[in-house]
N, C-alpha and C positions, 0 to 999 in steps of 0.2 A: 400620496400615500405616505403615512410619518414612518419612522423606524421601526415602532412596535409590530405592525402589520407585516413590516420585511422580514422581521426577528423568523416571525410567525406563518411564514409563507415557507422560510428557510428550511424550520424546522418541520414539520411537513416536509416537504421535499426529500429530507434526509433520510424519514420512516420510509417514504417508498422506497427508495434506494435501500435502503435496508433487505424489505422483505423480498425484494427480488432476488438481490444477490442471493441472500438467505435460500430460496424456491431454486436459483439454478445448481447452488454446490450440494444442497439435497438431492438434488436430479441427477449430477453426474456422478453421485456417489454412489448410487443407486446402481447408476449401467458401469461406472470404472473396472468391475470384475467380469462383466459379461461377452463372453468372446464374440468375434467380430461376426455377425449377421451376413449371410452367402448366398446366389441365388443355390435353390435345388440342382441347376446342370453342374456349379463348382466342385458342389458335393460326390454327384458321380462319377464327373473326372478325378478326383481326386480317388476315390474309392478303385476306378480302372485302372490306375498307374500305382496303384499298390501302394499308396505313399500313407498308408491310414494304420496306426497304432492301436487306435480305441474306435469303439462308436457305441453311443447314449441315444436311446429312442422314447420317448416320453411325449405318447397321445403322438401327435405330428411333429412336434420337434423333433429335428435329426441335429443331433450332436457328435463331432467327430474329432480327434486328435491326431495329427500329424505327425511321423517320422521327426520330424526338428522340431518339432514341439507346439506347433501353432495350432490354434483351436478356431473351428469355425461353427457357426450352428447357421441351421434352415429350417423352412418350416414345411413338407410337406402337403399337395391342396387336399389330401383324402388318402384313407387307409389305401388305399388300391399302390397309390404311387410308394409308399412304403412296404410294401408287401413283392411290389417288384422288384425291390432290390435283392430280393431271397429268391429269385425264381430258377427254372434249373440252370440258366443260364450261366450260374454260379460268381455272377456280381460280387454279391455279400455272402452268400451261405459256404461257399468253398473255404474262402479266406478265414472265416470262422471257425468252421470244421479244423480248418488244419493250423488252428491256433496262431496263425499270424494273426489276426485281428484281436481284442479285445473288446466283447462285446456287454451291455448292460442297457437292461429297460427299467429302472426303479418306476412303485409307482408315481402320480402324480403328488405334489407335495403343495399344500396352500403358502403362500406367497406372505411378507411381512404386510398385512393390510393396515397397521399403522406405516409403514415408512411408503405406503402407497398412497395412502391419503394426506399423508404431510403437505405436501403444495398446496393442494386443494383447500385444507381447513387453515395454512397460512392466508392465503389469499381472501376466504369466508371471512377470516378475523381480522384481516388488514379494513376490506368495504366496513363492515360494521363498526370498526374504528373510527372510520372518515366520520360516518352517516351521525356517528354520534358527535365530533366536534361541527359539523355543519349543522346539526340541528339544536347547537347548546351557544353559537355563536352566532345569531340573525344579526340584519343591518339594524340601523340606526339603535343600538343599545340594547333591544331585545333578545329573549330566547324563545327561538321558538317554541320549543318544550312547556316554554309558562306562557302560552298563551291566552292562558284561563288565570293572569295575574291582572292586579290591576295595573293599567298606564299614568294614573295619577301622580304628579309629581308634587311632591312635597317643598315647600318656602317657608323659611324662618326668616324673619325681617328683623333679624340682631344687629343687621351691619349697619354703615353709615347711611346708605341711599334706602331708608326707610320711608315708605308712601301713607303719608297721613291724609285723616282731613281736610287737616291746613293745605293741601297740594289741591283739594279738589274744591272748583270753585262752578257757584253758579247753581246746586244744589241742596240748598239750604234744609229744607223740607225732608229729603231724603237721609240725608246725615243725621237729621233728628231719628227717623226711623231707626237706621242702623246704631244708632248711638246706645239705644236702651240693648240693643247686642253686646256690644263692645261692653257696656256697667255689668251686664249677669256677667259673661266671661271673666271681670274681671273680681268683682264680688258677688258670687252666687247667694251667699250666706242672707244677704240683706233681700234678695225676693221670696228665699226658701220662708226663710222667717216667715215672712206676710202669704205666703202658700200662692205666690204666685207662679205662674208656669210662662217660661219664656219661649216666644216663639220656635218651634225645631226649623223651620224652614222658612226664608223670605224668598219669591221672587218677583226679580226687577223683570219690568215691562218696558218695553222703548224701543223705537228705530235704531238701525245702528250705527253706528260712531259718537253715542253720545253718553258715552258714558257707566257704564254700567258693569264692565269687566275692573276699569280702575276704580269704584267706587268702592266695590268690594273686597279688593286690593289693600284700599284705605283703610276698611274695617279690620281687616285682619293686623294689618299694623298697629293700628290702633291699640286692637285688644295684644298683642305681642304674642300672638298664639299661632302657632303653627296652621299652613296654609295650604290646601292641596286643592290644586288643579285637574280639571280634567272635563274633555271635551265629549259630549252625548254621542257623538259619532262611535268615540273610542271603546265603546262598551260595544258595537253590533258588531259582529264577528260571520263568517260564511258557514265557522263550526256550531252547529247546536250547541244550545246551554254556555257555550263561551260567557254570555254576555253577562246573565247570570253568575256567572264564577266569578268576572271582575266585580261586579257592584259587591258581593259579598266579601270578598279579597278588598276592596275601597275598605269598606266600613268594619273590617279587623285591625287595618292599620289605622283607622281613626281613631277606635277605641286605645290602640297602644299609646295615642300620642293628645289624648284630650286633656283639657278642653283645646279644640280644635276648631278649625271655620273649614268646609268641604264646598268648592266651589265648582259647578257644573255651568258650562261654559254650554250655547244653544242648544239648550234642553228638548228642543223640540224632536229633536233628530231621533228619541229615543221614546219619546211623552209621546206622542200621537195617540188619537184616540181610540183604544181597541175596538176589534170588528170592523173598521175602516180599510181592510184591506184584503186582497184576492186568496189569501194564504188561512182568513179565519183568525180562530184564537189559538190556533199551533205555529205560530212563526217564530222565529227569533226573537226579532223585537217585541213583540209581546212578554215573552218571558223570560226577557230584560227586564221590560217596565212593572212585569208583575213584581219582580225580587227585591226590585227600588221602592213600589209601594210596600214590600213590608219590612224590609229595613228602615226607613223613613217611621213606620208605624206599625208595628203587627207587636208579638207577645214580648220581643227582646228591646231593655232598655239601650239607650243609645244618649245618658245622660253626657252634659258637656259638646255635645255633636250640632256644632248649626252648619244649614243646607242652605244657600245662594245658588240660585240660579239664573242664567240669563236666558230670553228670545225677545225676538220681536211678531212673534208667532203663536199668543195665548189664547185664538179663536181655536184651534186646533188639538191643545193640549186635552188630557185626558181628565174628567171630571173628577178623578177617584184620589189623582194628584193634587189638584187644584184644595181638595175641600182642607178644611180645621185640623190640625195634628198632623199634617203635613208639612202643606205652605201655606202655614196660616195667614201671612201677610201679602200682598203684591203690592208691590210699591212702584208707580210711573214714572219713568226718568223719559221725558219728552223733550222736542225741543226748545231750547233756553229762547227764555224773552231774552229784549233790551238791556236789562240789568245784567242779567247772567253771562251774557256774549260780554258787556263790559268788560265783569269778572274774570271771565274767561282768558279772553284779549290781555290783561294785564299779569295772569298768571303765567301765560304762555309767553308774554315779551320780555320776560327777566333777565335772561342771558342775550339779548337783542337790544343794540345799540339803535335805538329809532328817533329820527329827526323830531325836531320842536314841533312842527307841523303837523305830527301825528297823532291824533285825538283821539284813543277808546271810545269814546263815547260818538264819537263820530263815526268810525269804526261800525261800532254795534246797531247804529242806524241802519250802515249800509250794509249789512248781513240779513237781512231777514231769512230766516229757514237756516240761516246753519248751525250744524251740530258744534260740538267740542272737535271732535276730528277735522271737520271741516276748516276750523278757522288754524288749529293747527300747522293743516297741511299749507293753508292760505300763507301763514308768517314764515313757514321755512319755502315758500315759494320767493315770497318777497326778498329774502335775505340771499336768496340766490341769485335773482335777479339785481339785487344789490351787489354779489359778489363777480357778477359777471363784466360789470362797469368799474370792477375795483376801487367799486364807492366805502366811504367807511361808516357812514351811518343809513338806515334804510329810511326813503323819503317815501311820502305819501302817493308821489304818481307810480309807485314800486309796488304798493299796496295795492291800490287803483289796478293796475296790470294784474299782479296776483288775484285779486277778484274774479275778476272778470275770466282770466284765463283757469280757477275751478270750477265757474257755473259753465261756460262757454268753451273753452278747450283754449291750444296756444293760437297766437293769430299766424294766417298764413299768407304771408307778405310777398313769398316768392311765386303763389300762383299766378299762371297768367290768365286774365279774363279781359275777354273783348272789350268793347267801348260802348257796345249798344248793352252788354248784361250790366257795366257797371249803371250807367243812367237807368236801366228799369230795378236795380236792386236801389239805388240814392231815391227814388221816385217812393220805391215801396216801403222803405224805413223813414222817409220824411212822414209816406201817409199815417204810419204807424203813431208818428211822434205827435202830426196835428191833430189827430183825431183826439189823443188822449189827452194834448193842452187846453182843446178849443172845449171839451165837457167839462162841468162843475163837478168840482167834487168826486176829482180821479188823482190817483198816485204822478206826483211831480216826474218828468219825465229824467233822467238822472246821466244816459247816454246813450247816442249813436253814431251807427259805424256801420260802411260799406268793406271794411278788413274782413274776408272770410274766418271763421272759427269753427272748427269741427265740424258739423256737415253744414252750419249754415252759412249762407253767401254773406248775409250781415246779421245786425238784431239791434233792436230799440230797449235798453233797458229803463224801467222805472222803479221806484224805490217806495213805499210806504213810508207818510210821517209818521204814523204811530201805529203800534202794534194792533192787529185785527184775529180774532178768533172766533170770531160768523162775518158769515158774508150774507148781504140782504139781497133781497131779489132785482135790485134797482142797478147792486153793487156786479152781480154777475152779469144785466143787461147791459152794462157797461161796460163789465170785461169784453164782450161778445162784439159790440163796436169797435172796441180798439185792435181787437183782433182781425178784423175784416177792413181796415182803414188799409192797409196795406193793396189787398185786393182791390178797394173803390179807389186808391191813387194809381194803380196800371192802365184800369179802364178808361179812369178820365182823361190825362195826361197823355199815354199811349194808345190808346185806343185798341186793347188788347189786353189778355189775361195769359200770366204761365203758371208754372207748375210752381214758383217760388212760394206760393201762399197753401200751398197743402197742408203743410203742419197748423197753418194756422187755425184753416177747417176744419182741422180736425178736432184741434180744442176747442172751437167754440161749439162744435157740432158734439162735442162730448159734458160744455158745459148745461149747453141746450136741454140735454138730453135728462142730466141729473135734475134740471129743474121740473121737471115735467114726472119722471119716473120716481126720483128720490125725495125731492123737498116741498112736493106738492105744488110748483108755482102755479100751476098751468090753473087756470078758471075754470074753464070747462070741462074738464077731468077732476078738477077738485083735491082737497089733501087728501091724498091716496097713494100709499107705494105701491107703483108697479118696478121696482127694480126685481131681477133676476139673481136668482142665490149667487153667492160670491165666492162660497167654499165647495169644490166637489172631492169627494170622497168614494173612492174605489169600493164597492160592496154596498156603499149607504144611497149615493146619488150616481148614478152610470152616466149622467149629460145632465147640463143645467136644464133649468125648466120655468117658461114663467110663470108668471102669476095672474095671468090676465090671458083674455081670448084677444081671435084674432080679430074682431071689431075693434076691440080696446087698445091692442096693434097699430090698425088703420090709425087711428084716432091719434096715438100718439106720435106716428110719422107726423100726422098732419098739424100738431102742435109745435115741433120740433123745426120742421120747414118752416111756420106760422115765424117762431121768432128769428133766425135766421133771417129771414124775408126784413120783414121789420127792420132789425142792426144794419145789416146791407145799406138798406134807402136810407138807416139815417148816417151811415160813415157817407155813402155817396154825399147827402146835405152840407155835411161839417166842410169835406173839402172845394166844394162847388164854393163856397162861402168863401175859403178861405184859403181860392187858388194862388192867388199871388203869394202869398207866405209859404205853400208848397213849393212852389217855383223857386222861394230864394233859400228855404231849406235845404234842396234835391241837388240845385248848383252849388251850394256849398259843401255839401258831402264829396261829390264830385272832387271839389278841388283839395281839401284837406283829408277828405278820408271819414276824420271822428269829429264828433263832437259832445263838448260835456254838456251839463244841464246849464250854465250861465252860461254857454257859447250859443246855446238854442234858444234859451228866453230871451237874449237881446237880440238876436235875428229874428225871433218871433215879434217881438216888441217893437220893430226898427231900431231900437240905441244905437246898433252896430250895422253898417253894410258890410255889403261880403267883402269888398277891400281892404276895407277896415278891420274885419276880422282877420283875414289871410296877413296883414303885417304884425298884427298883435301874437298871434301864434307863431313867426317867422320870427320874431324877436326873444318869444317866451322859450325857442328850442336853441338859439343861439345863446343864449343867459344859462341855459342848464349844460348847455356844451363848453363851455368857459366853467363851469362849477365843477363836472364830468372830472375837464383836466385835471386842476385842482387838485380834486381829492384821490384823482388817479397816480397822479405824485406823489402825494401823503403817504398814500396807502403803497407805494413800490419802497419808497423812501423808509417805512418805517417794517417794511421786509428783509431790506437790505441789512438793516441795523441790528435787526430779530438774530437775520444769518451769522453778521461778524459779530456778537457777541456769543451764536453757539462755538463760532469758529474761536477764537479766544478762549470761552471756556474749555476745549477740546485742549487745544495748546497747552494752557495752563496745568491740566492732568496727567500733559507726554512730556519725556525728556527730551523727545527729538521738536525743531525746530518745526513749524508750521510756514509753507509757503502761501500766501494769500494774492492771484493776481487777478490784475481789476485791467478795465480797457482804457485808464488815463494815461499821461507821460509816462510813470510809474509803472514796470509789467509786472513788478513782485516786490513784496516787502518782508522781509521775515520779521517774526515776533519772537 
């Protein structure tokens, strides 16, 4: 908690303290005159011993004065008990009579009802004090009071770390779209002329991590125009009409601050399709989205105002959003081919010292499917991994490890597994790997590993030579084999089946599936979707529902099984054929653990016996452990020297001496 918050706790504290005191010196001032309260028998004793000067009767107070001066009052429980004190017994009425008492009954008198309610309306004014700084000071920078404000945060990109185009790489396409944004923002003059009308609204489409928040970022740099953020969630509120209040509270401060870029962060959260839900068209969220469609476009100009949005979610969006004079454009940011990952790779390694050995373009081969985030996170993986060997530049097997350990998780070397799991897990990623060598015209196989990784015991990975954007039917019956190689190397081999191959089943049992229901393969069923709707919507679909009966049902199980069947008997083929290369596969997993793709095609090949290999790899890990040192020296060496020159410079600014000691002959040296 920094100081301002202590300032401010302090002071608080003080107010209470305040109104207290305040409430109790009220109070005793109140009673300071009031004579001391007695029970009723005090009073009659007193009255029996004659010691009574005065007596004051008012309603049931009995009020009395004392010989020496002292005053006491009681309260009587009923006229009765004060009425006895008159009776012949001559109590009070004698003493009266004969003028030793002094007696008086004024009427009653009403009371100061302000100096009676003082505490009380201290105290009303103090709570309603708090209530209001508790509710004008909410956490994280809000008030609660304006919660019908908007949460958009407003970026001017003046400063030095300005995000251009030039930052975003891989994108080409889409920069052009945005680019005619950035020319209106920055000369409107030249489309008004030609009466052209520039898009109010683009939204980017795409998976996410790839780009599409910094894209937009870029644009606004670009055009130098003020930038406001804000996230579709941040508009749905649990108050009616909140939501509504922000989008229209957004776009007052856009208009103060245009021309302006207003960027809506997963739009979906708020765009859903009206009528889609339990609540009807009286929800919140509806009439959010109703306020945004007409702000976006209804009677009021919103000149200089462009709208970006991002999801990856625009099956769902609301069509009334989607259409012309909204978001006129949608622009795809998918993920980057070969070139783009290039791209990407080289933007993101700038500040990254990386070995000679490290080839973008090599690189980008072996990334299929990932985003911009992904390779990101890939290079500060690497460079950690680099830093943990207090290496000083990052090497390609750093890269390698960093791959593998985004798509696969970290490896887990310290589990412990029996002797008979690791041989049927070596058995079932060799079957993986021959299956997918010994067919024509399958993805080269790139690595494998009995090293546990995330939940799997191992994995066979392979890589694509060249980028592919349909898959043929030949291409998936081929996936389907190599998937199920793993299962026909237990059988064969071991002569037994476990649970390790279930994911595999699962994918092929789901590519099966889509061939038959989605892409028409199947023959006998013909090109014909039968998939089952993919979107359900609360109020529109209550359960998915197919498309087809249940003959059509039968028929498809029996399609699905059909090629199954089929892959099975030809993985079992491939390794029957080509036991002996399983056999020296499975025992070399065994004994090194990994293998790359040239460590496998020359054991698949023969080039290499597994002896042969096991010394090649025994030499290749002691050559990096001799490097390791090396640069583990460099890199202490060239910390040491970082430190005695801060330590020097420090020196250099004090008057006082600097003692510096090191662990040589030497324990201290002053500068």
């Amino acid at each position: 908690m920094d100081k301002k918050k202590y300032r401010n706790i302090g002071f608080y504290a003080v107010i209470i303290l305040i109104v207290i005191v305040v409430t109790f010196l009220v109070k005793n001032t109140m009673t300071a005159d009031q004579p001391k309260e007695v029970p009723f028998s005090k009073v009659v004793k007193e009255i029996k011993a004659k010691n009574v000067d005065a007596v004051e009767i008012i309603d049931t107070q009995i009020k009395i004065k004392l010989q020496d001066g002292k005053e006491y009052v009681c309260y009587a429980s009923s006229i009765i008990e004060i009425s006895w004190l008159f009776d012949e017994t001559g109590l009070l009425g004698d003493l009266i009579k004969d003028g030793k008492v002094e007696y008086s009954s004024p009427p009653p008198k009403g009371g100061n009802i302000l100096l009676t309610l003082l505490p009380t309306l201290l105290m009303i004014a103090a709570l309603v004090f708090f209530m209001y700084i508790i509710l004008n000071s909410g956490a994280g920078g809000g008030k609660v009071m304006q919660f019908g404000k908007s949460r958009a945060k407003m970026h001017r990109q003046s400063g030095p770390p300005k995000v251009t185009f030039g930052d975003v790489a891989g994108l080409d396409e889409e920069k052009e779209e945005l680019m005619e944004v950035v020319d209106f923002l920055k000369n409107p003059k030249k489309y008004n002329d030609l009466g052209a009308r520039i898009p109010k609204g683009i939204l980017l489409i795409g998976p996410p991590g790839t780009g599409k928040t910094y894209i937009s970022k870029a644009a606004a740099g670009e055009a130098d125009v003020p930038f406001f953020t804000i996230s579709g969630s941040d508009f749905v509120e649990m108050f009616v009409g909140v939501g509504a209040s922000r989008v229209r509270d957004l776009f007052e401060q856009a208009k103060k601050n245009s021309p302006c870029i207003i960027f809506i962060d997963e739009i979906d959260a708020v765009g859903r399709k009206r009528g889609a839900g339990l609540g009807g068209g009286h929800d919140e969220r509806e009439q959010t989205l109703n306020q945004l469609l007409v702000e976006m476009d209804g009677f009021s100009e919103n000149s200089g105002i462009i709208i970006l949005a991002a999801t990856n979610r625009p099956d769902i969006l609301d069509p009334a959003l989607l259409r012309p004079g909204r978001f006129d454009r949608q622009v795809v940011i998918g993920i980057p081919d070969i070139k783009g990952r290039e791209e990407i790779f080289r933007v993101h390694s700038k500040n990254k010292p990386l070995d000679d050995e490290v080839n973008p373009k090599v690189l980008a081969r072996r990334t299929p499917g990932f985003t911009p985030a992904d390779i990101e996170n890939m290079l500060n993986e690497a460079a950690l991994l680099t830093a943990r060997r207090n290496g000083r530049k990052i090497r390609m097997s750093e890269v390698e490890e960093a791959i593998t350990k985004v798509i696969a998780g970290p490896a887990k070397k310290s589990r412990v597994i029996s002797e008979s799991e690791r041989k049927l897990t070596a058995f079932h990623e060799a079957g993986h790997a021959i299956v997918a060598r010994a067919m024509p015209e399958t993805d080269p196989v790139h690595q494998i590993t009995i090293i546990p990784r995330g939940r799997a015991g191992g994995f066979t990975m392979t890589l694509p030579q060249e980028e592919k954007y349909y898959g043929t039917k030949t291409d998936m019956e081929r996936e389907i084999v190599h998937l199920l190689g793993g299962r026909g190397a237990e059988k064969l081999t071991l002569h037994d089946v476990s649970t390790g191959a279930s994911n595999d089943i699962l994918r092929a049992t789901e590519i099966a599936r889509d061939m038959v229901t989605k892409y028409g393969f199947s023959e006998k069923l013909g090109p014909v979707n039968y998939s089952a709707t993919d979107e359900v919507f609360l109020g529109k679909d209550f359960t998915t529902h197919k498309n087809y009966s249940e003959e059509i049902a039968s028929e498809i199980d029996e399609e699905i099984k059909k090629i199954i069947n089929q892959a099975f008997c030809k993985a079992e083929e491939i390794l029957l054929e080509h036991k002996e290369k399983l056999d020296v596969v499975a025992n070399a997993l065994l004994e090194v653990e990994t293998l790359d793709g040239d460590q496998f095609e020359a054991l698949f090949t023969g080039e290499l016996t597994l002896e042969e290999l096991v010394g090649q790899i025994q030499s290749e890990k002691e050559t990096l452990k001799e490097q390791d040192a090396i640069e583990a020296a460099e890199t202490e060496k060239k910390l040491a020297e970082a430190a005695l020159a801060e330590i020097e410079l420090l020196s250099a600014d004090s008057d006082e001496p600097t003692v510096v000691e090191f662990n040589g002959p030497d324990e201290s040296e002053e500068k």
